[in-house]
C-alpha positions in Angstrom: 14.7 15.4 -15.8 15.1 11.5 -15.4 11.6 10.0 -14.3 11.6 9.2 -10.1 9.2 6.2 -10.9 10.6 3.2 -8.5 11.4 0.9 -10.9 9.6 -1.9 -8.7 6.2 -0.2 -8.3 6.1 0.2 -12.3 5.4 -3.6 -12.5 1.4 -3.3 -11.9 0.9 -6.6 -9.7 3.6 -5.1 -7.1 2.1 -1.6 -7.2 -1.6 -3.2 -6.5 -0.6 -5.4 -3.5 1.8 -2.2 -2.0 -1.4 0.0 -2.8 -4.0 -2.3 -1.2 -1.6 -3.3 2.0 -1.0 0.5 2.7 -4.7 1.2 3.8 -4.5 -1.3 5.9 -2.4 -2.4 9.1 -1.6 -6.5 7.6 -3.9 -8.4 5.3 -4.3 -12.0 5.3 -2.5 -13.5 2.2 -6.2 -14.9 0.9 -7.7 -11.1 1.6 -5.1 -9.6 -0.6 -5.0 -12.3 -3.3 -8.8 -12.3 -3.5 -8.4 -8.0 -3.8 -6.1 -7.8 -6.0 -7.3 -10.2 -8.3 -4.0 -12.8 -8.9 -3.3 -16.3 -7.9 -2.0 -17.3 -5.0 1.5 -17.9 -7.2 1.4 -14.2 -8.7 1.2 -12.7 -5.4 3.6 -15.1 -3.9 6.0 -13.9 -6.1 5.4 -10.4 -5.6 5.3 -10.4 -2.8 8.9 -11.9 -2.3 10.4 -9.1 -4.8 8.8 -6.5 -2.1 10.1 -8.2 1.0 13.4 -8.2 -0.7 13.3 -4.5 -1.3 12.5 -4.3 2.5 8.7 -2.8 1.1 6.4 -5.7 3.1 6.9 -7.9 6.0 5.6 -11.3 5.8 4.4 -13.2 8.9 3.7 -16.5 9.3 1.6 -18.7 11.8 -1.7 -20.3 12.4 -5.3 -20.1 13.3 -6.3 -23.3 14.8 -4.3 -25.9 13.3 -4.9 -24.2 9.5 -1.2 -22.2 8.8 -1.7 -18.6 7.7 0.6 -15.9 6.1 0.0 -12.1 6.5 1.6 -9.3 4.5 1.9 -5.8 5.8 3.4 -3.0 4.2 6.5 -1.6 5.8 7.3 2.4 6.9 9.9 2.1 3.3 6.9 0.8 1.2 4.4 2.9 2.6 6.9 5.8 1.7 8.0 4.4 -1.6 4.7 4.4 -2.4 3.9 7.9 -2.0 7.1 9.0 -3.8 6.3 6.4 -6.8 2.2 8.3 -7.0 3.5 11.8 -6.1 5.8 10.8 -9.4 2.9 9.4 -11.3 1.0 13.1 -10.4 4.3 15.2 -11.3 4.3 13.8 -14.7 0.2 14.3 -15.2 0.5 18.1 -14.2 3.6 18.3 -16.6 1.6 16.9 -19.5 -1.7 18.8 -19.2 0.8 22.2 -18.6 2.7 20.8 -21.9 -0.7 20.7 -23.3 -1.6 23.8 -22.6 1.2 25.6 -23.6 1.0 24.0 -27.0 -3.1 24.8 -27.5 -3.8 20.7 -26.7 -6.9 19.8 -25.4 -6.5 17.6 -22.2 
């Protein structure tokens, strides 16, 4: 059976970001750099490949006279998300059951 893994979420800056923005409601784009541990370019970039796949929403605006971007993870990411881990979990239980099967330890 062909893998389910969303090809987007298999590139591990994307999947961080879509991981860290789906326990929270939006996250300020220093918060989520800072968290996930990438410059300010990496994320940018990231995070434009999951606006274009409709997985975040970016917002845009200002706190006093400093401009500020916020990302939040969309109903599609959110869901992505849990398809891409349930995936991720699908192929671990098939390997340790391979495993076992075969007298591997796990």
């Amino acid at each position: 059976m062909p893998s389910a893994l969303d090809p987007l979420l298999q590139h591990p800056t994307r999947l961080t970001v879509l991981a860290f923005l789906s326990a929270c409601q939006e996250a300020e784009f220093g918060a989520v750099r800072d968290h996930c541990e990438v410059s300010d370019s990496v994320l940018s970039k990231a995070a434009t490949a999951l606006e274009e796949a409709g997985y975040l929403a970016v917002k845009k605006g200002y706190v006093g006279k400093r401009p500020r971007t916020w990302l939040t993870a969309t109903g599609q990411g959110r869901a992505a998300l849990t398809a891409h881990l349930a995936e991720l979990r699908r192929l671990v239980a098939a390997a340790e059951e391979a495993g076992a099967r075969h007298g591997s330890a796990t």
